[in-house]
N, C-alpha and C positions, 0 to 999 in steps of 0.2 A: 805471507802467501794469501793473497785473495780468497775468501771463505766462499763466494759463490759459481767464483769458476770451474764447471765439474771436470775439466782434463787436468786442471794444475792438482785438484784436490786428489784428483785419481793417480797422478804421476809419480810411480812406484821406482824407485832408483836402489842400487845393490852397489856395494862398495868391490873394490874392486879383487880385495880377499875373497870375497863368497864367487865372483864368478869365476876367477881362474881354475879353482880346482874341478867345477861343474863341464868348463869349457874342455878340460884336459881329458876329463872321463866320456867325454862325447869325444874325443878326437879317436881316443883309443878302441872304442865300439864300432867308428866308423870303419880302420884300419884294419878290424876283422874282415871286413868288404874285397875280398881279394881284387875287386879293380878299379880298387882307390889306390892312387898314389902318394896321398899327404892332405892334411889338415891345415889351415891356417885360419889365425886369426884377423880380422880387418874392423873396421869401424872405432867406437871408441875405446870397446878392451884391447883393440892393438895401440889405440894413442894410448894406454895407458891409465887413462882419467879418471878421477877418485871416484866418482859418483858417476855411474853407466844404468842407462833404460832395459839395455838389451843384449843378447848375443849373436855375432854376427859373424859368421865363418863363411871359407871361400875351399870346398871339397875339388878338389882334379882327380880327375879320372884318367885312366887309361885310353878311353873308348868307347870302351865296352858299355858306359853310361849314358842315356841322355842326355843332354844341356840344359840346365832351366835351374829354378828356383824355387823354393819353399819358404812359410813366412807362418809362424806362429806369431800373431800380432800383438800388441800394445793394449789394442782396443777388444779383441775376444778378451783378453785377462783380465779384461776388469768386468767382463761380462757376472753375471752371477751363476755361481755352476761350472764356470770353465773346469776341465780338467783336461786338458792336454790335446785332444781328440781332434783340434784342427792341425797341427804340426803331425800327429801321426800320419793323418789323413797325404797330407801333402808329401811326407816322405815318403811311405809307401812304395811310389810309384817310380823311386827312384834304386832304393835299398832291400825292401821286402817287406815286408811283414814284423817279422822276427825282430829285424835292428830298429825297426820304425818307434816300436814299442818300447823298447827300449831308451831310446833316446828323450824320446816324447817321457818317460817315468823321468829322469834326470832332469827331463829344462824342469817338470812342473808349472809353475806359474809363470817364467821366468818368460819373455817375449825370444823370441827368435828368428834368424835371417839366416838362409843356408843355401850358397849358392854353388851350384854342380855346373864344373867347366872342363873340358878337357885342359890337362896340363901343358900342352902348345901354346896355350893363350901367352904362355913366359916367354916364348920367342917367336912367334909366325905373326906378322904383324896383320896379315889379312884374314886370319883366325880371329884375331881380336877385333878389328874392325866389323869383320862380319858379325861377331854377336853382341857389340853398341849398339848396331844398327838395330838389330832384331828385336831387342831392348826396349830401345829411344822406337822402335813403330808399334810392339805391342801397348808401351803405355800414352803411345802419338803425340811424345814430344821428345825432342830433341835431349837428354839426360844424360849424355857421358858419362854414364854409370860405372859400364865398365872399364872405360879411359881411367877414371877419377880411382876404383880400386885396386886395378893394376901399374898405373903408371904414376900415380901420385901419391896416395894418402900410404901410413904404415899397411904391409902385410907381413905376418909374424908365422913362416913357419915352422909349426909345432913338431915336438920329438924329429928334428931334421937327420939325424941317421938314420931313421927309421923311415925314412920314403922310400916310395918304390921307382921302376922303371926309371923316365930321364930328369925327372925330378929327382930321384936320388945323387944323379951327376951334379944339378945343381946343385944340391945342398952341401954339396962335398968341399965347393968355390968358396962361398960365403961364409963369414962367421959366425960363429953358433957362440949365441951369448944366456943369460940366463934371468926369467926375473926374480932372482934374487935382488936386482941392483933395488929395483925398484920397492918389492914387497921380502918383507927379509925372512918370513919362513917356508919360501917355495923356491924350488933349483929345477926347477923347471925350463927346460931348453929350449932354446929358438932360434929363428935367423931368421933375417930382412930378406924376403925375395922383393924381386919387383919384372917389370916387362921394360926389359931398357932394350932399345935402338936409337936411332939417328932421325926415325919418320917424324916428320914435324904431323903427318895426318894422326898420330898417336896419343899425341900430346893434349891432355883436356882445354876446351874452350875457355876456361874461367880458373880463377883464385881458389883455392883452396876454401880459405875465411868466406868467400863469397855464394860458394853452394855450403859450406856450415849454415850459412844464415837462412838460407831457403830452406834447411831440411828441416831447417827448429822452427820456420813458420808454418811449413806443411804441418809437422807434428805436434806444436801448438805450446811447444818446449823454450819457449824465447822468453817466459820470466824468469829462467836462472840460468848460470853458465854453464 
């Protein structure tokens, strides 16, 4: 590793033991929220992969919630002094007070990505469209954000008996597997959703591998795999 690069030197990675059980205790704090309907996992603790930056979950709501997103970053943690205080800030306004605090004691240090959708986004294809769009114009560029985490890459919903409203229907379809397979001292339950239809307008613009490579130049992650 290059001694003088300060983002490689600073590039904090957590195996993937330490975050499943941090990710499981935030699903279940969330799930107190009576108008959440389930937790998943998305980005690289849903692929699985040994060594992960961050945690990245995708909250449905009923309704009853705003839409939008929250982001304890990379770059406040390695701040000097951080303690949690940007992710609380940012959930707040979705959760309360109470659980924000919460949540925010749990990541700690740990980077985070947390994004509040209604649970439609699994099957109303102009639900989903509509908030790519909203997406790809608040950051003015084109992103298939949320094409690319609903309709392509793993999403792992967590404790899947334990969803609500029509997300619970779903999760009733799909098989609930466990990672065990993967990490052998967690039985920790899960199922693959995703946003399947026929809309060829659904379907992200690009390769998988090929926005991987753009998000680790954005974040400056392209000296190691």
């Amino acid at each position: 590793m290059p001694e003088n690069n300060s983002v490689e030197s600073s590039c904090k990675r957590w195996r993937l033991e330490e975050l499943l059980p941090l990710a499981d205790l935030i699903s279940c704090q969330l799930m107190l929220h009576n108008d959440i309907a389930g937790v998943a996992l998305t980005g690289s603790l849903a692929r699985l992969e040994p060594l992960i930056h961050d945690i990245d979950m995708v909250v449905f709501h009923d309704g009853n919630i705003e839409d939008g997103s929250c982001e304890g970053s990379e770059e406040k943690r390695r701040s000097v002094g951080y303690n949690g205080t940007e992710i609380y800030l940012a959930l707040e306004r979705f959760i309360g007070e109470s659980l924000s605090k919460k949540i925010a004691s749990i990541l700690g240090e740990v980077p985070s990505h947390l994004i509040f959708v209604n649970e439609r986004i699994l099957w109303n294809c102009e639900y989903l469209l509509e908030r790519d769009w909203a997406v790809s114009g608040a950051l003015g560029l084109n992103t298939g954000l949320y094409k690319t985490v609903f309709c392509q890459i793993p999403l792992l919903l967590l404790n899947p008996h334990g969803a609500r409203s029509k997300l619970h229907e779903i999760s009733q379809k799909v098989k609930t597997e466990r990672f065990d397979k993967n990490v052998s001292w967690t039985r920790l339950p899960y199922a693959v959703i995703r946003h399947a239809c026929a809309n060829p307008a659904c379907k992200p613009e690009e390769p998988w591998e090929e926005r991987q490579k753009k998000i680790k130049r954005k974040k400056g992650h392209t000296w190691h795999d």
